[in-house]
C-alpha positions as a Markdown table, in Angstrom:
| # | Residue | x | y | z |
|---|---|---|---|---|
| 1 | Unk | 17.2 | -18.9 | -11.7 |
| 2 | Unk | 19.0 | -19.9 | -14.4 |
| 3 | Unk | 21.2 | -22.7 | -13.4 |
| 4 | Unk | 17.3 | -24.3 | -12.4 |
| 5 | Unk | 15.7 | -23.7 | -15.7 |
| 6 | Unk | 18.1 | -25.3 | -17.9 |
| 7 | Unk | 18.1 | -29.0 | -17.4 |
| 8 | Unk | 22.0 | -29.8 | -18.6 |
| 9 | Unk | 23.1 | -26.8 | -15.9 |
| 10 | Unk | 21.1 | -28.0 | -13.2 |
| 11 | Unk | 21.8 | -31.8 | -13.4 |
| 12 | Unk | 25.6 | -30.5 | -13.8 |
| 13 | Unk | 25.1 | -28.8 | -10.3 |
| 14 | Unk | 23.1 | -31.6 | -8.8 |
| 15 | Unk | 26.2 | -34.0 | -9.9 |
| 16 | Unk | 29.0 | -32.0 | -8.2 |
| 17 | Unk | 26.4 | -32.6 | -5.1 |
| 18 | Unk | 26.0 | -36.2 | -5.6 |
| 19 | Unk | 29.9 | -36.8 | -6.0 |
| 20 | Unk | 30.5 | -34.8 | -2.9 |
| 21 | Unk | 28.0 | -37.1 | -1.2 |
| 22 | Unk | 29.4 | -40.0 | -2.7 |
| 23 | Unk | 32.9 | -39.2 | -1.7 |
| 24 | Unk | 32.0 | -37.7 | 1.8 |
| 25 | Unk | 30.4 | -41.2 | 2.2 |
| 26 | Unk | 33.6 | -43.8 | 1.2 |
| 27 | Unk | 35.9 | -41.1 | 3.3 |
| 28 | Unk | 33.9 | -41.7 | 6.3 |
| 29 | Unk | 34.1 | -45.6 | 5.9 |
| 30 | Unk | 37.5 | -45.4 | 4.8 |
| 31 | Unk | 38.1 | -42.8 | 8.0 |
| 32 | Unk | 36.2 | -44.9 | 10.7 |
| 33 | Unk | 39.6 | -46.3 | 11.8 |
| 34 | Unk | 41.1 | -43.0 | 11.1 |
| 35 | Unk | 41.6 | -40.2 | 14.0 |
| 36 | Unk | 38.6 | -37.7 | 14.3 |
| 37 | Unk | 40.3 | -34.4 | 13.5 |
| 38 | Unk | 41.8 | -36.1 | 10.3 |
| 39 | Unk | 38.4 | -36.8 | 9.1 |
| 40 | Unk | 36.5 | -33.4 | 10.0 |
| 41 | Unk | 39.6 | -32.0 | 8.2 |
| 42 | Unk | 38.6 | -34.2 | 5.4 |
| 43 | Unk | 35.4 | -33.8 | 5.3 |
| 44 | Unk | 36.2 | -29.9 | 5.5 |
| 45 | Unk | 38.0 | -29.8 | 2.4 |
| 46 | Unk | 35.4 | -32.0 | 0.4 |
| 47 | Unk | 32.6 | -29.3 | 1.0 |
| 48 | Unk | 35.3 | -26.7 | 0.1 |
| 49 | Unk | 35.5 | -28.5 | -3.2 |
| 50 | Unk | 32.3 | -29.1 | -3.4 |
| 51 | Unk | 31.3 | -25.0 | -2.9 |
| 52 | Unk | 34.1 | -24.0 | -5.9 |
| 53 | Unk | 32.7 | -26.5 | -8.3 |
| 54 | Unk | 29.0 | -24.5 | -7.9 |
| 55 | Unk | 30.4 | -21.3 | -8.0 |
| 56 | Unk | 32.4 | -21.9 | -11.1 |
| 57 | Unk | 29.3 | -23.4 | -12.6 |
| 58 | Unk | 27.1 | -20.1 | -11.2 |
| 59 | Unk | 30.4 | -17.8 | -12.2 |
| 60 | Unk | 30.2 | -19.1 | -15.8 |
| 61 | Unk | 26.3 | -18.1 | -16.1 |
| 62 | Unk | 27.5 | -14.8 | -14.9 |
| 63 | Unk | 30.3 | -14.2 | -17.6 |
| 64 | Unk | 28.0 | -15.8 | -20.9 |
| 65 | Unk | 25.6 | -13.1 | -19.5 |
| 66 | Unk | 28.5 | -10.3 | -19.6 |
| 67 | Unk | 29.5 | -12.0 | -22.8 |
| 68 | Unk | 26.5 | -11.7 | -24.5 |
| 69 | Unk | 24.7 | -8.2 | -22.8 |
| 70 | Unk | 28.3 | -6.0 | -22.2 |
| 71 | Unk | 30.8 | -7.9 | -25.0 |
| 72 | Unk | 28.2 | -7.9 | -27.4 |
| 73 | Unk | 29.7 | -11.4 | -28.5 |
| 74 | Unk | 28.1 | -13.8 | -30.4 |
| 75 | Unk | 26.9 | -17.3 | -28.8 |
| 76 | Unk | 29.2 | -19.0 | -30.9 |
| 77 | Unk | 31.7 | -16.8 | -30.5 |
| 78 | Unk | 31.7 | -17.8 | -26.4 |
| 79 | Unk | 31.3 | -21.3 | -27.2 |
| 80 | Unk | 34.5 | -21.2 | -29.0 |
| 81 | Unk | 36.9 | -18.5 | -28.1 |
| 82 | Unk | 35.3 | -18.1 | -24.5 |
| 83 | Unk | 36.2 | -21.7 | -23.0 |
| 84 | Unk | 38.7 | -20.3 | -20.3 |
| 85 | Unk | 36.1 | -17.6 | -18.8 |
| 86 | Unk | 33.0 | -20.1 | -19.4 |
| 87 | Unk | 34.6 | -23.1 | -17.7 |
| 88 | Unk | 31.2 | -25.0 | -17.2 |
| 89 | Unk | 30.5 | -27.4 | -20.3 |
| 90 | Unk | 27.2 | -27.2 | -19.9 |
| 91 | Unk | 27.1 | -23.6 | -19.5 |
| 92 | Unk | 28.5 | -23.4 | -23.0 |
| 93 | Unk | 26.7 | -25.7 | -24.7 |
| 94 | Unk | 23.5 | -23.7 | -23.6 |
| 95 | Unk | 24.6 | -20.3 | -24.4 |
| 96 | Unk | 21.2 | -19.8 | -26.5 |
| 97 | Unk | 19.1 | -20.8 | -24.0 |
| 98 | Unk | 20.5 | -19.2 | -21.2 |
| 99 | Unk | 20.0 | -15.8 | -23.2 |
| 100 | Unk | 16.4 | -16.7 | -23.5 |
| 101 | Unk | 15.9 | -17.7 | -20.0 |
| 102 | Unk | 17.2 | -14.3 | -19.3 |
| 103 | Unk | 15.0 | -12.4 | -21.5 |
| 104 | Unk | 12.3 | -14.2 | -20.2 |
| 105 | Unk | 13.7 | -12.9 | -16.3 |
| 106 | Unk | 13.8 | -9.3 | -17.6 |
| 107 | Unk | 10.2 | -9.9 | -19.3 |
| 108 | Unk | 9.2 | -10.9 | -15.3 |
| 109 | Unk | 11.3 | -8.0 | -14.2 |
| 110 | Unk | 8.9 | -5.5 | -16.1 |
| 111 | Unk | 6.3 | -7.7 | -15.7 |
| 112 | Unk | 6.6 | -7.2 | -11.8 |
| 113 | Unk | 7.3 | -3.2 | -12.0 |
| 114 | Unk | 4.4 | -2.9 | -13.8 |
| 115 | Unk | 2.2 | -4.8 | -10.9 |
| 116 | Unk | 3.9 | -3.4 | -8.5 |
| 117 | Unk | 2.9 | 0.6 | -10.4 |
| 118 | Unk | -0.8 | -0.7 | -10.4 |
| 119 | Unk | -0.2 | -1.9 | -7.0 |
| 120 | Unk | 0.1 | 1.4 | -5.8 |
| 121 | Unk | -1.9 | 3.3 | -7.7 |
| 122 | Unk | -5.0 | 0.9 | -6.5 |
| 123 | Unk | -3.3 | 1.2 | -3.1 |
| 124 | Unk | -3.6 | 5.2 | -3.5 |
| 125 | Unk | -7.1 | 5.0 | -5.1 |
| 126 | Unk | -8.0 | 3.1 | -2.2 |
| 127 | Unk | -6.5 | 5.1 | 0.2 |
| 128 | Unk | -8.3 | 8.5 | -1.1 |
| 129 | Unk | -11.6 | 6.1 | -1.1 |
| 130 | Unk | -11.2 | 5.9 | 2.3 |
| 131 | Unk | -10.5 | 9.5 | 3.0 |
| 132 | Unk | -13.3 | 10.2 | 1.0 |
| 133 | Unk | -15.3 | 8.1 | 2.9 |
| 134 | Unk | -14.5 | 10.0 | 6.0 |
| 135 | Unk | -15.2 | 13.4 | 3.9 |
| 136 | Unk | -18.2 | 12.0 | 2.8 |
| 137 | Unk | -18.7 | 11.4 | 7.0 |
| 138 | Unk | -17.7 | 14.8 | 7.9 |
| 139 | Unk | -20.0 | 16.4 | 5.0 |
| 140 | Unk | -23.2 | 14.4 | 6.2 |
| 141 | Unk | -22.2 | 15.7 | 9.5 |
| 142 | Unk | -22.3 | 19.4 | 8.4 |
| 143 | Unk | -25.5 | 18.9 | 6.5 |
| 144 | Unk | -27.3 | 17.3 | 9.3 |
| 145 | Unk | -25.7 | 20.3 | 12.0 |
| 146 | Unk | -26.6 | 22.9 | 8.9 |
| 147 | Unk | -30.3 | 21.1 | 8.9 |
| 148 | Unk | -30.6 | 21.8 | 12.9 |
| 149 | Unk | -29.5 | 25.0 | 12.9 |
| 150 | Unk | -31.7 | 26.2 | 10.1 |
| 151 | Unk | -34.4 | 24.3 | 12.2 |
| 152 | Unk | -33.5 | 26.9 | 15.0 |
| 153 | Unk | -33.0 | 29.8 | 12.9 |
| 154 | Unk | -36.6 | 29.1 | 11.7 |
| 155 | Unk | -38.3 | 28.7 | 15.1 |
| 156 | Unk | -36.3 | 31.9 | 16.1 |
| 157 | Unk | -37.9 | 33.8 | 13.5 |
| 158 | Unk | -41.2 | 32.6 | 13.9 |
| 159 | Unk | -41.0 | 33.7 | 17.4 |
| 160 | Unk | -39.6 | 36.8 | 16.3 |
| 161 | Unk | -43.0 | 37.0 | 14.3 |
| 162 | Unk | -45.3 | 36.0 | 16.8 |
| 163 | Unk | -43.6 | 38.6 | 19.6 |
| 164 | Unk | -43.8 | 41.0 | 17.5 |
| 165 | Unk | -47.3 | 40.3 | 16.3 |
| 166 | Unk | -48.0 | 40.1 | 19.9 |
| 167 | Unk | -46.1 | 43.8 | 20.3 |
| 168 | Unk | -47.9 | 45.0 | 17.4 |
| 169 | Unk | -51.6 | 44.1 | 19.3 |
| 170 | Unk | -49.9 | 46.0 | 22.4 |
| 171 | Unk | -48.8 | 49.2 | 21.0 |
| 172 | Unk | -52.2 | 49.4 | 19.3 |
| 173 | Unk | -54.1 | 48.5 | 22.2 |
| 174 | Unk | -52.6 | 51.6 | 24.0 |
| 175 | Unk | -52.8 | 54.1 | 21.1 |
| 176 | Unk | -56.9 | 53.3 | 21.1 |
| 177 | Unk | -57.2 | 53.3 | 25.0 |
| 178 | Unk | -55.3 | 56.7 | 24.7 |
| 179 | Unk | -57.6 | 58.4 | 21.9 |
| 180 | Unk | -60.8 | 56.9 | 23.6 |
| 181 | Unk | -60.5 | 59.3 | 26.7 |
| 182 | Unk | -59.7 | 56.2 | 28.9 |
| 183 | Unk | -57.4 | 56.3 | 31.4 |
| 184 | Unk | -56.6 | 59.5 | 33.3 |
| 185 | Unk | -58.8 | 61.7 | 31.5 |
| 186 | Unk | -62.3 | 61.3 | 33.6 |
| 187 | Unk | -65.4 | 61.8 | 31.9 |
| 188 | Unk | -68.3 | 63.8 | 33.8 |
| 189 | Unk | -69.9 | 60.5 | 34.5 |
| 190 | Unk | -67.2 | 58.9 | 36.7 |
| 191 | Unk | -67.7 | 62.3 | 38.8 |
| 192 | Unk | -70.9 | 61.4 | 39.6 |
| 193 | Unk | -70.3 | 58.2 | 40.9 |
| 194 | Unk | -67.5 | 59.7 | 42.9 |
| 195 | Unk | -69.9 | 62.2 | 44.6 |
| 196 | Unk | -72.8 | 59.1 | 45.5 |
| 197 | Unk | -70.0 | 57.2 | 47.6 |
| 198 | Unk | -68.4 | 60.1 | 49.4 |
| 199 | Unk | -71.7 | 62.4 | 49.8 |
């Protein structure tokens, strides 16, 4: 991060490239006449080179950072006293700004919790939207099986009412018949019908 955001570091770091290029290059014409194990040996210890020069570069960020966060040393202070840790020159003559380019990382840091809290809590919210959804589902379900078996119970009572309505009429149907002398009791005018069919 840093080594890109400050130009001096990053053209330092794209130099030790270019020389290894450059030098990988006039080895290989030097080397055409050489044998080919000499030159992949060569060419070997070039990109070994070329890997140590952009660690110490990336290793020197590293320590101004410890300088400046753990040590509590001043910019200066590195500059000056620190040369031997800090072996990049670059890295040293940008102390300051590589201590504002990492602010500005921890700034991103926070930045990026802080999305990634509201993230989650849209991510919940969303989630119990959905499950609410499906509660809402499962509630208009009940209503609508509460609704139809109200329905039911309704019809049930109403014939309820109408069978006993219907009892009701019955019971005093036979309770009039009974006090009427209907029935089994026989008045004296049935007994003289009786006696004109049989003699």
């Amino acid at each position: 991060w840093i080594v890109q955001r400050i130009p001096e570091i990053a053209s330092e770091y794209a130099i030790v490239e270019l020389e290894a290029q450059s030098s990988s290059s006039t080895s290989n014409m030097s080397n055409r006449m050489a044998i080919d194990g000499e030159d992949e040996d060569t060419h070997m210890h070039i990109q070994t080179i070329v890997e140590q020069k952009k660690r110490a570069i990336v290793h020197s960020v590293a320590k101004a950072l410890r300088f400046l966060h753990v040590d509590k040393l001043e910019p200066e202070f590195i500059r000056k006293y620190r040369a031997d840790e800090v072996t990049s020159p670059s890295v040293r003559d940008n102390i300051c700004r590589i201590m504002d380019e990492d602010t500005e990382w921890e700034r991103i840091l926070v930045a990026r919790t802080k999305v990634e809290a509201i993230l989650d809590t849209l991510t919940a919210a969303a989630e119990g939207d959905e499950a609410m959804g499906a509660d809402e589902e499962y509630v208009s379900k009940l209503k609508e099986d509460l609704k139809n078996a109200q329905d039911r119970l309704d019809e049930s009572v109403r014939d309820e009412e109408s069978k006993q309505a219907e009892l009701d009429k019955l019971e005093k149907g036979d309770t009039s018949g009974i006090g009427s002398g209907s029935g089994n009791n026989k008045s004296n005018g049935d007994d003289d019908d009786d006696d004109d069919l049989f003699g």
